[in-house]
C-alpha positions as CSV (number, residue, x, y, z in Angstrom):
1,X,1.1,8.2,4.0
2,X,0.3,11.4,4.8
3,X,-1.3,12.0,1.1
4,X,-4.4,10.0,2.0
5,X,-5.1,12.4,4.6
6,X,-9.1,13.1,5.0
7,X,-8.2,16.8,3.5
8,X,-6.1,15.6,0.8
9,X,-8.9,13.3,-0.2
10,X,-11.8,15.3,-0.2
11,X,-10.8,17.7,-2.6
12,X,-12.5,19.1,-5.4
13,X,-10.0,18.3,-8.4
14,X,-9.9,14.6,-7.4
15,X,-13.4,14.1,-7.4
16,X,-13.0,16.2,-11.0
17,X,-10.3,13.5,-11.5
18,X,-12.4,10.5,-10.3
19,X,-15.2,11.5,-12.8
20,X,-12.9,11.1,-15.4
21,X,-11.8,7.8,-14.8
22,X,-13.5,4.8,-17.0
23,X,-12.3,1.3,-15.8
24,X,-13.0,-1.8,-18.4
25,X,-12.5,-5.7,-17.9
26,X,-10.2,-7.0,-20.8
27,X,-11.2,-10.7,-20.9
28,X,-7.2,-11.2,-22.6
29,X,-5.4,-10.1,-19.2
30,X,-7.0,-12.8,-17.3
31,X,-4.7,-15.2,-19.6
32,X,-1.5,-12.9,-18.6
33,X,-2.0,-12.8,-14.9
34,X,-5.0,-12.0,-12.6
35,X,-3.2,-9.0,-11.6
36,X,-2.6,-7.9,-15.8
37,X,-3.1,-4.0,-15.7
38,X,-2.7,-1.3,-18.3
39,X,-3.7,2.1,-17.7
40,X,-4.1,4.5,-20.6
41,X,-3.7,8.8,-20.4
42,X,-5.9,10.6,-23.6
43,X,-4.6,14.1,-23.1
44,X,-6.7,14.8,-26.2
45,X,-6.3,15.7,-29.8
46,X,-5.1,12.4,-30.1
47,X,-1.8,12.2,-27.7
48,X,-2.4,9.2,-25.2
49,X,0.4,7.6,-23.0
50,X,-0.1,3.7,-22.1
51,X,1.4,1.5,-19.6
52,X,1.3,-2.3,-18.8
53,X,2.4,-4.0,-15.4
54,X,2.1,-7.9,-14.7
55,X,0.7,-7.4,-11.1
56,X,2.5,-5.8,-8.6
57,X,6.2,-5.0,-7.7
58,X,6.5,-8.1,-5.5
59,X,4.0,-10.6,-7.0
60,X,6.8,-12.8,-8.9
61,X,9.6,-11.7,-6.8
62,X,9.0,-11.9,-3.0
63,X,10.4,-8.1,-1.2
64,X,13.5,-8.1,0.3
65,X,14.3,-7.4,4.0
66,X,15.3,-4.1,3.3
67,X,12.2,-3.2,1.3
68,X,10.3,-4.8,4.2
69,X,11.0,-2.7,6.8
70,X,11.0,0.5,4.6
71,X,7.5,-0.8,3.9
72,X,6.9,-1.3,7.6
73,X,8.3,2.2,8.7
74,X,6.4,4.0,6.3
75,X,2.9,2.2,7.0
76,X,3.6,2.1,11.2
77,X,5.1,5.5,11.3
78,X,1.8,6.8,10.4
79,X,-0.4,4.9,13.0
80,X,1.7,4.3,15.4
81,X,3.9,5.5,18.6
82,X,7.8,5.3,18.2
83,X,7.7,3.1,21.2
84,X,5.1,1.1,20.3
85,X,6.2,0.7,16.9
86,X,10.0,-0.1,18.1
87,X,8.6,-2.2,20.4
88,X,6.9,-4.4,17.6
89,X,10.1,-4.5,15.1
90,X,12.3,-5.5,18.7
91,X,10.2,-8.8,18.9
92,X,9.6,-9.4,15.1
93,X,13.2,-9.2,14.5
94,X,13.9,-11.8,17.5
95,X,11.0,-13.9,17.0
96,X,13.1,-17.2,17.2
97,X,13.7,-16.5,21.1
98,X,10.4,-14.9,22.2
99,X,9.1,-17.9,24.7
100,X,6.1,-16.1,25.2
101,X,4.1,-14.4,22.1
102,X,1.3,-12.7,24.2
103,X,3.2,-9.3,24.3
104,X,3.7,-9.2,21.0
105,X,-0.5,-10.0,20.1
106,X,-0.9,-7.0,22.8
107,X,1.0,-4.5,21.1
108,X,-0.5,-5.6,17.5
109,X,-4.4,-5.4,18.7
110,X,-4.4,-2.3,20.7
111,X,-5.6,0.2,18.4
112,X,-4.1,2.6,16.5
113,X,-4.2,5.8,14.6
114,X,-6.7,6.5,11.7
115,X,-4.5,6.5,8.8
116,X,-6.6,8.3,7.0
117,X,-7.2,11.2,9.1
């Protein structure tokens, strides 16, 4: 996560990039799946790469438990304390015998980190 820093962002060659970028509605991909995307490459000169996905990774197959918490590692390390963030996966993992669910809504609203910066 540390990519989408503000820095990293801000910079002049992805703006360049950006500028470049032309995005058009293909009335056919809304028959494939509302998540149909193909994303072409013109390097000039006539050389262009092209790709189609369905939707994303996990739309028609659900994540495993493994991907899940690499997901959830990667997104929390970012915005959150080790403690907290131990703290939060401790409960998750046992939520069958947490009685009490109040600890767990504390630790999930208190703010955190700015991702971004």
């Amino acid at each position: 996560m540390d990519q989408y820093n503000s820095a990293n962002l801000d910079r002049d060659d992805l703006w360049k990039l950006v500028r470049k970028v032309n995005c058009i509605w293909h009335r056919d991909f809304d028959k494939l799946s509302q998540w149909h995307t193909k994303v072409t490459v013109d390097f000039g000169k006539g050389y262009t790469v092209s790709h189609e996905v369905s939707g994303p990774k996990t739309y028609d197959e659900a994540l495993s438990n493994q991907g899940i918490r690499y997901k959830w590692s990667m997104l929390a390390d970012t915005v959150l304390s080790a403690d907290r963030k131990g703290q939060i996966e401790s409960m998750l993992l046992n939520i069958e015998s947490v009685d009490d669910i109040s600890q767990l809504v504390r630790l999930l609203e208190t703010q955190v980190k700015n991702p971004i910066d």
